[in-house]
C-alpha positions as CSV (number, residue, x, y, z in Angstrom):
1,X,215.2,109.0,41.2
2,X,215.4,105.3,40.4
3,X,212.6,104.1,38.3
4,X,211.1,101.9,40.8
5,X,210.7,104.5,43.0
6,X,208.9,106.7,40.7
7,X,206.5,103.5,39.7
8,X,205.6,103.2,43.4
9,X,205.0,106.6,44.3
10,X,202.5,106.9,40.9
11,X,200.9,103.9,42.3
12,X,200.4,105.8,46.0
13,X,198.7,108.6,43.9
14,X,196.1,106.8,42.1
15,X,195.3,104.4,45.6
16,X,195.3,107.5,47.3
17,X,193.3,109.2,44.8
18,X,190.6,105.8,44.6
19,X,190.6,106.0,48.6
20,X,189.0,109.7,48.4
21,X,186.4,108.8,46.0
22,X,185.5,105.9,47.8
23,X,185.2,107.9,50.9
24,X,183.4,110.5,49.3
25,X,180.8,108.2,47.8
26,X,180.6,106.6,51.4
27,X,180.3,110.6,52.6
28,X,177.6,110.8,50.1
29,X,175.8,107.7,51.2
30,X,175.8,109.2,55.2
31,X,174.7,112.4,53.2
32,X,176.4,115.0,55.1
33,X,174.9,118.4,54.8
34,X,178.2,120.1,54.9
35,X,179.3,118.2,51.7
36,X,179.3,120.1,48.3
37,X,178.7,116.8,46.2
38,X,175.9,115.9,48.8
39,X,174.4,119.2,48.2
40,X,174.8,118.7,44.1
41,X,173.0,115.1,44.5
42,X,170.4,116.2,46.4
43,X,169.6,119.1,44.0
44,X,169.7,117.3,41.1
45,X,167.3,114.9,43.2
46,X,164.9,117.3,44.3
47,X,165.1,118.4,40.4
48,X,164.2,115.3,39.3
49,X,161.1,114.9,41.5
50,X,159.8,117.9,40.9
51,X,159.7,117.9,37.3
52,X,157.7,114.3,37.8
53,X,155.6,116.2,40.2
54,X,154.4,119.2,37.7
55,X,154.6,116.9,35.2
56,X,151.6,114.8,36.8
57,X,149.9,117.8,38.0
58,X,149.6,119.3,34.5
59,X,148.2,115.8,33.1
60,X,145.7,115.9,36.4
61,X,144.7,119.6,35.2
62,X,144.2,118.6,31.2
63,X,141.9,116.1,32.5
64,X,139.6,118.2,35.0
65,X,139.6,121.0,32.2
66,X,138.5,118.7,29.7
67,X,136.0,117.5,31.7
68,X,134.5,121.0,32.5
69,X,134.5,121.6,28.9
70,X,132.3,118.4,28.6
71,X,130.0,119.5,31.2
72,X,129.4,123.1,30.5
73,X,129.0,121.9,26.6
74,X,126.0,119.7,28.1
75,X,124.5,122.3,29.6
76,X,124.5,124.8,27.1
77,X,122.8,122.4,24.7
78,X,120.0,121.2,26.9
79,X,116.9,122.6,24.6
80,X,119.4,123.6,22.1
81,X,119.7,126.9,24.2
82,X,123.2,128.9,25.3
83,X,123.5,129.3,29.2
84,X,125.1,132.6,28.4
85,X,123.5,134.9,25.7
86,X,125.2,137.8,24.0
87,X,123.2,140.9,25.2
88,X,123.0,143.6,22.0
89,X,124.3,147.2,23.4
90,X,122.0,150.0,21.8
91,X,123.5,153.0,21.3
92,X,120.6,156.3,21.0
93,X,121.2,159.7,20.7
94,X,118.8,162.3,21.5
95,X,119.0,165.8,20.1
96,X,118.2,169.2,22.1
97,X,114.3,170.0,22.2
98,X,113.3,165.9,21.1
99,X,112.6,162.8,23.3
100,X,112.7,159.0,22.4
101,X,111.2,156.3,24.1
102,X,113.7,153.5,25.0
103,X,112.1,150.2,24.8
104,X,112.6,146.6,25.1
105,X,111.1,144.8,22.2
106,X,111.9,140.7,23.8
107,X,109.3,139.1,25.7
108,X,109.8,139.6,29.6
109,X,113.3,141.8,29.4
110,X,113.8,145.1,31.0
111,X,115.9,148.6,30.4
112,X,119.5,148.4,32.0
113,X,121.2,151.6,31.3
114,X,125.0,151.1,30.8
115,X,126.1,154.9,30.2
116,X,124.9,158.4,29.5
117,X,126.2,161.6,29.2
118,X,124.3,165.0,28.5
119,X,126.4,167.8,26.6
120,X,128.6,167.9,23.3
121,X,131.4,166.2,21.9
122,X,131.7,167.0,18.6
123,X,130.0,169.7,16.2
124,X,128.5,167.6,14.0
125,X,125.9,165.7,15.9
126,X,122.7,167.1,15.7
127,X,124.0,169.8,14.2
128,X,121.4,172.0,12.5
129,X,121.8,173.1,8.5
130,X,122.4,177.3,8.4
131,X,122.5,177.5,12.7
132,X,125.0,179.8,14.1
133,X,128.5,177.5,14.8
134,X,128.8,178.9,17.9
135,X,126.2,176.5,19.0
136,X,128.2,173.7,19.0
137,X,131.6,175.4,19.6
138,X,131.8,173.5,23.2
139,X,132.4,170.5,22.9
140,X,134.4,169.3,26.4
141,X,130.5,170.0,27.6
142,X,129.5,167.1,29.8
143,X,127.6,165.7,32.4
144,X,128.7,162.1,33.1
145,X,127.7,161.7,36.5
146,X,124.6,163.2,36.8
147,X,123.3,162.0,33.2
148,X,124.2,158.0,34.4
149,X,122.2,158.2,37.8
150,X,119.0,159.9,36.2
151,X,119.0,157.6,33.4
152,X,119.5,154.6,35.8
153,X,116.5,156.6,37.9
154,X,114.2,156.7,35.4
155,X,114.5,153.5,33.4
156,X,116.6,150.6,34.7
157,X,113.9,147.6,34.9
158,X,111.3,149.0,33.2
159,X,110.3,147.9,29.8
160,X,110.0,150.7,28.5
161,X,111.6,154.6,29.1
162,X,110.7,157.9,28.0
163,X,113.3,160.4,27.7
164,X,112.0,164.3,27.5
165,X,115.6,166.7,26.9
166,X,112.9,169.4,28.1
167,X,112.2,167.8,32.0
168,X,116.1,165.9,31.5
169,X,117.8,169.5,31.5
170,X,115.3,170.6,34.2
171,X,116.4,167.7,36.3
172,X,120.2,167.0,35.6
173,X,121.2,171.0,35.0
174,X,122.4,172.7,32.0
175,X,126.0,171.6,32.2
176,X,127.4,174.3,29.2
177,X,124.4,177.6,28.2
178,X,124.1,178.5,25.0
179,X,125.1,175.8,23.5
180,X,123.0,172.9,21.6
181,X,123.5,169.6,24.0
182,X,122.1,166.2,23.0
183,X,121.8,162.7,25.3
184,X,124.2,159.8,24.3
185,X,123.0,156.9,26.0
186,X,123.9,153.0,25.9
187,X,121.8,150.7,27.6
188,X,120.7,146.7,26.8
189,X,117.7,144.5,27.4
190,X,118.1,142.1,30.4
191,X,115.6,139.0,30.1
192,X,113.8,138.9,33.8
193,X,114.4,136.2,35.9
194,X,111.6,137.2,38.2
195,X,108.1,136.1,36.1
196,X,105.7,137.9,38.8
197,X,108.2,140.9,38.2
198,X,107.7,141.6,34.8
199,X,103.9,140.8,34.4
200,X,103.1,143.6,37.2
201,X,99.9,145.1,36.9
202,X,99.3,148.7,35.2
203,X,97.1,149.4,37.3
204,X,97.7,150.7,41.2
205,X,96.4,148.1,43.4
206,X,93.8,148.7,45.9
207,X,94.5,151.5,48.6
208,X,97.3,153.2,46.2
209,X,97.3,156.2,44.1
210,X,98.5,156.8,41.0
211,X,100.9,159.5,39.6
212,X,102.8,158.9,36.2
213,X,104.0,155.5,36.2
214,X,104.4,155.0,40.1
215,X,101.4,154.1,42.6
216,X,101.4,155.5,46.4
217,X,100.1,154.2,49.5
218,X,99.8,157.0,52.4
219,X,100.4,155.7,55.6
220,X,100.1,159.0,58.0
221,X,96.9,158.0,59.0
222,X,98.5,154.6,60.7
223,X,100.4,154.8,63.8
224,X,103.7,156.3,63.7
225,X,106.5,153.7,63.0
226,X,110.6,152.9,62.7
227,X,111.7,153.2,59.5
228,X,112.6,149.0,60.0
229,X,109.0,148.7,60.4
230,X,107.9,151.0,57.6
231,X,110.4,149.1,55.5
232,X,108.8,145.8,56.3
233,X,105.4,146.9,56.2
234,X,105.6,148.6,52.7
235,X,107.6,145.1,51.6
236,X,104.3,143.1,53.0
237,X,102.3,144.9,50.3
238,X,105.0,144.1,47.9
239,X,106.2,147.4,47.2
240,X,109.2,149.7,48.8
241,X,109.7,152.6,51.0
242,X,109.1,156.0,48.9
243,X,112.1,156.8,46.8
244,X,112.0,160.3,45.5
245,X,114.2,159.8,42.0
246,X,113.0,163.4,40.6
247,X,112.0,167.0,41.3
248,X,108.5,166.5,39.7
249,X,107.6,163.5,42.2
250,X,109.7,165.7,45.1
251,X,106.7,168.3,44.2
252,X,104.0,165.7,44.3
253,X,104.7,164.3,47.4
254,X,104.8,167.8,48.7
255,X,101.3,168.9,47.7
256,X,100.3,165.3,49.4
257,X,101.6,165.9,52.5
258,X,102.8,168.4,55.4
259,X,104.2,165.9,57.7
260,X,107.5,164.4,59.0
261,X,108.0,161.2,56.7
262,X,110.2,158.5,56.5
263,X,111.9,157.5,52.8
264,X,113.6,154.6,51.7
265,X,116.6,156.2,51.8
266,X,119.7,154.8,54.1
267,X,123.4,154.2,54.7
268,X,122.3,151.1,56.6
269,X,124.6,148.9,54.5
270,X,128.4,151.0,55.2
271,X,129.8,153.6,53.9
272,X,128.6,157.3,53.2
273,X,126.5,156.8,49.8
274,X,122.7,157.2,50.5
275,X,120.4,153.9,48.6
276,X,116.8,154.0,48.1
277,X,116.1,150.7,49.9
278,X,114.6,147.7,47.9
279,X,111.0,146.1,47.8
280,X,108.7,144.2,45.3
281,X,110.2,144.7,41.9
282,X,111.8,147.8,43.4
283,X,116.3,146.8,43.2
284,X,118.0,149.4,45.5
285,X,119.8,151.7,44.3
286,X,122.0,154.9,44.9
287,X,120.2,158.2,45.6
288,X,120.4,160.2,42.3
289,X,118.4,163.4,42.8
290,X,118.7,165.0,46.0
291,X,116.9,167.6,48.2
292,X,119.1,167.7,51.3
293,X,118.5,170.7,53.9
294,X,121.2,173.2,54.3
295,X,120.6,173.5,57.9
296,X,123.7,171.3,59.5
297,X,124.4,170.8,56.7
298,X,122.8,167.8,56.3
299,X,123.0,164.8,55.9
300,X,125.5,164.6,59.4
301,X,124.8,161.0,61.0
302,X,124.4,163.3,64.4
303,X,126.9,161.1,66.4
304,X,127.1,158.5,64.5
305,X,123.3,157.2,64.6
306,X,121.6,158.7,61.8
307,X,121.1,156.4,58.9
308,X,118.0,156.7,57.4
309,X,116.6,159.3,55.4
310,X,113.5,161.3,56.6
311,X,111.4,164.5,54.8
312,X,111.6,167.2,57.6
313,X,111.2,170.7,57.4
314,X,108.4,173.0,56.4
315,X,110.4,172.7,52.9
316,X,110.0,169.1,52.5
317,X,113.9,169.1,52.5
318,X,115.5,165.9,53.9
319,X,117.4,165.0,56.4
320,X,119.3,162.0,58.1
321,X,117.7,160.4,61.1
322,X,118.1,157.8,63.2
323,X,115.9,155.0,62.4
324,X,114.6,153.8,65.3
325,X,112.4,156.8,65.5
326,X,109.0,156.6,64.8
327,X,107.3,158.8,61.7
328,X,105.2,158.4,59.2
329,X,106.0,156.9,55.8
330,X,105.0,156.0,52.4
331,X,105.0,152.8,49.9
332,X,105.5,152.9,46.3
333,X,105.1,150.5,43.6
334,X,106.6,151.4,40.2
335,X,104.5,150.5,37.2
């Protein structure tokens, strides 16, 4: 091929080549969604701005953060006091045959019991010099459930808590026979918020009786009433619908009364777990102890309307009912 020709058709190349990526810029520039290098610009675009994007919205987070910090370090040194203080856990085992009185040494805190169990998990503690070994042998014995919700019975908000292993086996079962059991129990001291709450009287006030640590007001010789209005009239007096948290009060209420009586007991908030309703200083909580009648058995929420719990039967067992029916009830205050 003559030189020439050769020179001209190189020259065709490269102008052809400079046409297509002058058209392909100007294909870029009408940004045609079918075209790869538009795609690859956009990316990169779209790359670009949202890097800038995080990148602001990280410095917009520093800042706020910082600025929390500020705040919450203001707080926490008004009257050179934490907003948050550490509570101490105590940690208090008592042996077979002993008791121990939990208490709450701070000014105006209260008992919250964190766990508890009631059986053996090791054969050394409270182990006895010279006993037989087969005393502690067991020790898988326990008693989670039961130990928590007596514990939580007996001494969540009160200052102060006795524990008996005599009346605590009598009322949460003997989990493993013949073998030496002790109580492990954590609980802390919770400061109360509520002033009126933790400087109750300890004394019952006027038209209550009291029994232990717990004062009763009898209302069976009022008129017969819902258990809403029993709720309400028991909260008036600034205590709360009887909650029966033991067999010992179960067998003082009994030799008080021979009538049909409305408890605090209810469902009335969902679900199938029976709380003792709240009132005064009283904080609801789940039923523990339980005396339910066999007869149904019960409780059965009888087609669906039964939500409140009632003492029934000529054994004082109890029974679910539906609250709009009118009984007789009884207030408590715990001291």
């Amino acid at each position: 091929m003559h030189p020439f020709s050769m020179a001209r058709g190189n020259c065709v190349n490269v102008a052809l080549i400079t046409l297509w990526l002058i058209s392909g810029v100007i294909h870029c520039q009408t940004c045609n969604p079918e075209s790869t290098l538009c795609k690859k610009r956009d990316i990169l675009k779209l790359e670009d701005r949202i890097s800038g994007e995080l990148e602001s919205l990280r410095s917009d987070v520093k800042h706020d953060i910082s600025q929390l910090i500020d705040e919450l370090e203001k707080i926490n040194t008004i009257g050179d006091k934490p907003s948050v203080s550490a509570e101490k856990v105590n940690k208090d085992i008592i042996c077979d045959r002993q008791s121990k009185t939990l208490k709450c040494s701070e000014k105006k805190s209260t008992i919250t019991i964190l766990n508890g169990d009631y059986g053996r998990k090791d054969t050394q503690t409270c182990a006895k010099p010279g006993a037989n070994p087969s005393y502690y042998a067991d020790t898988s014995c326990s008693s989670k459930k039961k130990t928590l919700m007596y514990l939580k019975s007996m001494c969540d908000g009160k200052q102060a808590c006795f524990v008996d292993i005599v009346t605590f086996n009598r009322n949460v079962g003997d989990p493993c026979p013949n073998i030496d059991k002790y109580v492990d129990v954590q609980w802390i001291c919770k400061v109360v918020a509520n002033e009126e709450c933790f400087s109750k009287p300890m004394e019952c006030p006027n038209g209550f009786e009291r029994h232990y640590d717990s004062c009763y007001h009898y209302a069976h010789g009022d008129k017969k009433v819902s258990w809403f209005e029993a709720n309400d009239n028991c909260k008036g007096m600034k205590s709360h619908l009887l909650a029966i948290e033991s067999p010992a009060e179960m067998e003082f209420i009994k030799s008080k009364h021979r009538i049909a009586l409305w408890t605090g007991g209810n469902i009335l908030s969902g679900g199938r777990k029976f709380k003792w309703a709240e009132g005064g200083c009283y904080k609801a909580r789940e039923v523990g102890y339980s005396n339910w009648s066999p007869n149904g058995p019960q409780p059965d929420n009888h087609l669906g309307k039964e939500s409140c719990l009632m003492i029934w039967d000529q054994h004082f067992r109890w029974a679910d009912f539906d609250c709009n029916n009118k009984l007789s009830y009884v207030c408590e205050i715990n001291l």
